[in-house]
C-alpha positions in Angstrom: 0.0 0.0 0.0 1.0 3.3 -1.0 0.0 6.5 0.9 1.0 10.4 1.2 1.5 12.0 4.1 1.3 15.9 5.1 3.0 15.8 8.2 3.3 18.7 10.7 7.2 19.8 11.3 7.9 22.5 13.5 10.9 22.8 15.5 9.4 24.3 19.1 6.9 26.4 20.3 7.7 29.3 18.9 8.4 28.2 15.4 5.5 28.8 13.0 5.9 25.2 11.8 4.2 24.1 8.0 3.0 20.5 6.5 5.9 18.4 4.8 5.2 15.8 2.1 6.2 12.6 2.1 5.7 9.4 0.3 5.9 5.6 1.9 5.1 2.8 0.0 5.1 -1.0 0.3 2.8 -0.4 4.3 1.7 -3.7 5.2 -2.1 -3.1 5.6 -1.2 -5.0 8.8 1.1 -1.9 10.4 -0.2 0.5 13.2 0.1 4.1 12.0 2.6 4.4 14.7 4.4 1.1 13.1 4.3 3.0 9.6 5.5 5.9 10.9 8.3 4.1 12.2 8.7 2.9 8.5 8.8 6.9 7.4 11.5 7.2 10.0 13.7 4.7 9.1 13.2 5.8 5.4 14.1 9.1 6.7 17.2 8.7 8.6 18.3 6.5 6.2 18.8 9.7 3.6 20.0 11.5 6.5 16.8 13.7 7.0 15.7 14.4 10.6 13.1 12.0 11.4 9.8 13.1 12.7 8.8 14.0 16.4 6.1 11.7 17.8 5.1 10.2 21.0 4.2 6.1 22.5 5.0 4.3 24.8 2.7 1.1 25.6 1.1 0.8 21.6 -1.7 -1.1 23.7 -4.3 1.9 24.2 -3.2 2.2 27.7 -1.2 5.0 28.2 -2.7 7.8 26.0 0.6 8.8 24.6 0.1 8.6 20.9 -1.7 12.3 20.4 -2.0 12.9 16.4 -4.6 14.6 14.8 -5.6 12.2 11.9 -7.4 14.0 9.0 -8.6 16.5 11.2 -9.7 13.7 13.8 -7.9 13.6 17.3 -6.4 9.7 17.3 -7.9 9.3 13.7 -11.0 7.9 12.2 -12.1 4.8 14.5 -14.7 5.5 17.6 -13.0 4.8 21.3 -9.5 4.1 20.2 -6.5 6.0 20.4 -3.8 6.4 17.6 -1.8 3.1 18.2 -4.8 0.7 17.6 -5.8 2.6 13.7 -4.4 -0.1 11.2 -2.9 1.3 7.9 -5.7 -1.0 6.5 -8.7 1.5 7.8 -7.4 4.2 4.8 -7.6 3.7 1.0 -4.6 2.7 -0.8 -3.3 5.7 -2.6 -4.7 8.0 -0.1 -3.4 10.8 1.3 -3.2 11.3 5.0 -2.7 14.4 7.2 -1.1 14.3 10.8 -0.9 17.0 13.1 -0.4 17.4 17.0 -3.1 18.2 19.3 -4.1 22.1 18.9 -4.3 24.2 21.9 -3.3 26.9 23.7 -2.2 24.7 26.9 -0.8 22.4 24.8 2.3 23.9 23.3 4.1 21.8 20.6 7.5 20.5 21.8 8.5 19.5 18.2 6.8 18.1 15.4 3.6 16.3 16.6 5.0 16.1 20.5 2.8 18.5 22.8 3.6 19.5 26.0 0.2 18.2 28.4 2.1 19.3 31.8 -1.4 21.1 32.4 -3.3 18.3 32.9 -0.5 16.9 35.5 -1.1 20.8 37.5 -4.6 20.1 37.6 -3.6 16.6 39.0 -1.2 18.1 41.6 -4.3 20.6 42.4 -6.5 18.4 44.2 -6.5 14.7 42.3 -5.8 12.9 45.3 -6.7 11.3 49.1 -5.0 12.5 52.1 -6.9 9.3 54.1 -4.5 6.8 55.5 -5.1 3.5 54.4 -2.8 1.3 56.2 -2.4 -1.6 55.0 -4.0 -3.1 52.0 -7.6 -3.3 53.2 -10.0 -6.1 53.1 -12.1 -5.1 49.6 -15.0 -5.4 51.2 -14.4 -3.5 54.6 -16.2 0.0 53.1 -19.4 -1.2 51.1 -19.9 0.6 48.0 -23.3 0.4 46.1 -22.7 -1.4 42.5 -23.8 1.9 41.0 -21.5 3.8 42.3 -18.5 1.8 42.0 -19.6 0.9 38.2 -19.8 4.8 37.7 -16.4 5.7 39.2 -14.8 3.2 37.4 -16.5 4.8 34.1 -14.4 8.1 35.4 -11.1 6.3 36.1 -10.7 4.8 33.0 -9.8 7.9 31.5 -6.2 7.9 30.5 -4.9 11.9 30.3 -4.5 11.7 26.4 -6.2 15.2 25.8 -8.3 14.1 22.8 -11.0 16.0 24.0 -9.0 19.0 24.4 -8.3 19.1 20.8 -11.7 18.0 19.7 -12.9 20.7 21.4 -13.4 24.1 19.2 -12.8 25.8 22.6 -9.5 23.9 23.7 -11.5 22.8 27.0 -10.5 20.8 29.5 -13.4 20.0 31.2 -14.3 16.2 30.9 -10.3 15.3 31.7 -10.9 17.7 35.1 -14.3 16.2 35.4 -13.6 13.0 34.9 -10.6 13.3 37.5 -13.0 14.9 40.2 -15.3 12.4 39.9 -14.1 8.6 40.1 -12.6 10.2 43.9 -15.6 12.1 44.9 -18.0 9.3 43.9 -16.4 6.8 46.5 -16.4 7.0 50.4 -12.1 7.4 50.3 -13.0 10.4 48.4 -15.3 12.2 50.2 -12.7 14.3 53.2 -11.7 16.7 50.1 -14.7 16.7 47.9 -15.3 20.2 48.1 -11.6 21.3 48.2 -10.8 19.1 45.4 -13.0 20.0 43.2 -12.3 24.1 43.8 -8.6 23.9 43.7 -8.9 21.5 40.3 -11.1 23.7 38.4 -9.3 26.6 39.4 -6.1 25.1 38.2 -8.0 24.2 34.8 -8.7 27.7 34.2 -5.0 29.1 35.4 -4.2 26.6 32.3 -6.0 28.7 30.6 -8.1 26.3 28.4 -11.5 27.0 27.2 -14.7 27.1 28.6 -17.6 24.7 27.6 -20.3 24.9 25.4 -21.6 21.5 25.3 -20.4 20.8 21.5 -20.0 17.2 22.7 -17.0 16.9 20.8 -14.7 15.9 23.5 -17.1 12.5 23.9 -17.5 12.0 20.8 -13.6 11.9 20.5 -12.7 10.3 24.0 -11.4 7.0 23.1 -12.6 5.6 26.6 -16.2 6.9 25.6 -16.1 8.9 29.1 -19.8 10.8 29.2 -20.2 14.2 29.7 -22.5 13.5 32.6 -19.3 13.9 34.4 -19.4 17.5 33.2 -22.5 18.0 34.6 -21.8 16.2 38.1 -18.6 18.3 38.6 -20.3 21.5 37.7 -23.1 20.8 40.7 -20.0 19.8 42.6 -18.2 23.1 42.0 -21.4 24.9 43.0 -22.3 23.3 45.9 -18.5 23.5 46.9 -18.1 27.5 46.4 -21.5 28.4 48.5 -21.0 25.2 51.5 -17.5 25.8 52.1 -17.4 29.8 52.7 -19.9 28.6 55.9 -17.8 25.5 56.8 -14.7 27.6 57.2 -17.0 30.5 59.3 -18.2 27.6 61.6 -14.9 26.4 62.1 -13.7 30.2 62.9 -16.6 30.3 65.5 -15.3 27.3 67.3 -12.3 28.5 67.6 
């Protein structure tokens, strides 16, 4: 199979960057695209031309490394799977195939199609954690959870930092990652001692990111290769009110005690 590829080359951040052409043939239809983009590489470095900037790590849909914008769609054409699991047997032979990185503002490009995602590890750092002491490893069933709960915080776990629905997004937003993080800990009892705290100081940090606001496009579903629902949206937005009007009086009760 033969296919050519308008790939985005830009040095760093600050370079204005522009599409390069290039031609592979003989792809297995059996290759990854990361797998044939190894094949460009090699093709590459074997004329002595600098080969292009991408990131992986597992290749399993695991990690959420592997961030291209394929034909205009973040982790390409197939629904709930990132870029490591499209076969070069889902495009047309002959076709021509454009990559980009992810695009947004708090996601500046590193090099080539590498962005830098730090944000989401801020908004992590913010409040995406349990201060609780658990000992040692607990008996699973020594805090009882209802099925519905632990089925829906699961659903928010699985999401895997990628920022696909950032740059689905036509407002760069951040909001299902930040939701989805707030939720899978403030769904469960371990969660609940900084439920209102978390969810301030990570939607706070989101905005110091400065990424966009949402406007329920959807997009960011739609493109989420975990299939995370926007109901978490929703749930962290009642969160965030509740949290800004209960904890000004929390922290006036606890003054009074003192």
């Amino acid at each position: 199979m033969k296919y050519t590829l308008r790939v985005w080359r830009q040095k760093n951040a600050a370079d204005p960057g522009g599409f390069v052409r290039y031609e592979v043939d003989g792809i297995s239809p059996d290759l990854s695209f990361l797998e044939m983009l190894d094949v460009l590489n090699e093709q590459l470095t074997v004329r002595g031309e600098e080969p292009v900037v991408f990131d992986s790590d597992c290749r399993e849909g695991v990690c959420g490394m592997c961030s291209l914008v394929i034909n205009g769609r973040p982790h390409g054409p197939l629904a709930a799977s990132t870029t490591c699991q499209v076969y070069m047997r889902h495009f047309p032979d002959g076709s021509e195939i454009t990559i980009e990185p992810w695009r947004a503002a708090a996601f500046p490009v590193v090099r080539d199609l590498v962005v830098d995602r730090t944000a989401f590890d801020r908004i992590m750092q913010a409040g995406g954690y349990i201060t609780v002491h658990s000992g040692p490893k607990p008996d699973p069933n020594a805090i009882p959870i209802e099925e519905e709960i632990a089925e829906e915080a699961l659903d928010a776990a699985t999401c895997i930092g990628c920022g696909a629905c950032v740059a689905a997004c036509p407002n760069g937003a951040a909001m299902l990652y930040t939701a989805a993080k707030v939720s899978h800990l403030g769904l469960l009892p371990q969660g609940q001692p900084e439920r209102w705290t978390r969810v301030i100081r990570m939607v706070d940090q989101m905005e110091k990111e400065q990424f966009g606001g949402c406007r329920n496009y959807g997009e960011c579903e739609a493109a989420c290769p975990k299939e995370i629902s926007i109901k978490f949206i929703a749930k962290m937005n009642r969160d965030y009110l509740r949290a800004v009007l209960k904890e000004p009086r929390q922290r006036r009760g606890r003054m009074a005690a003192q």
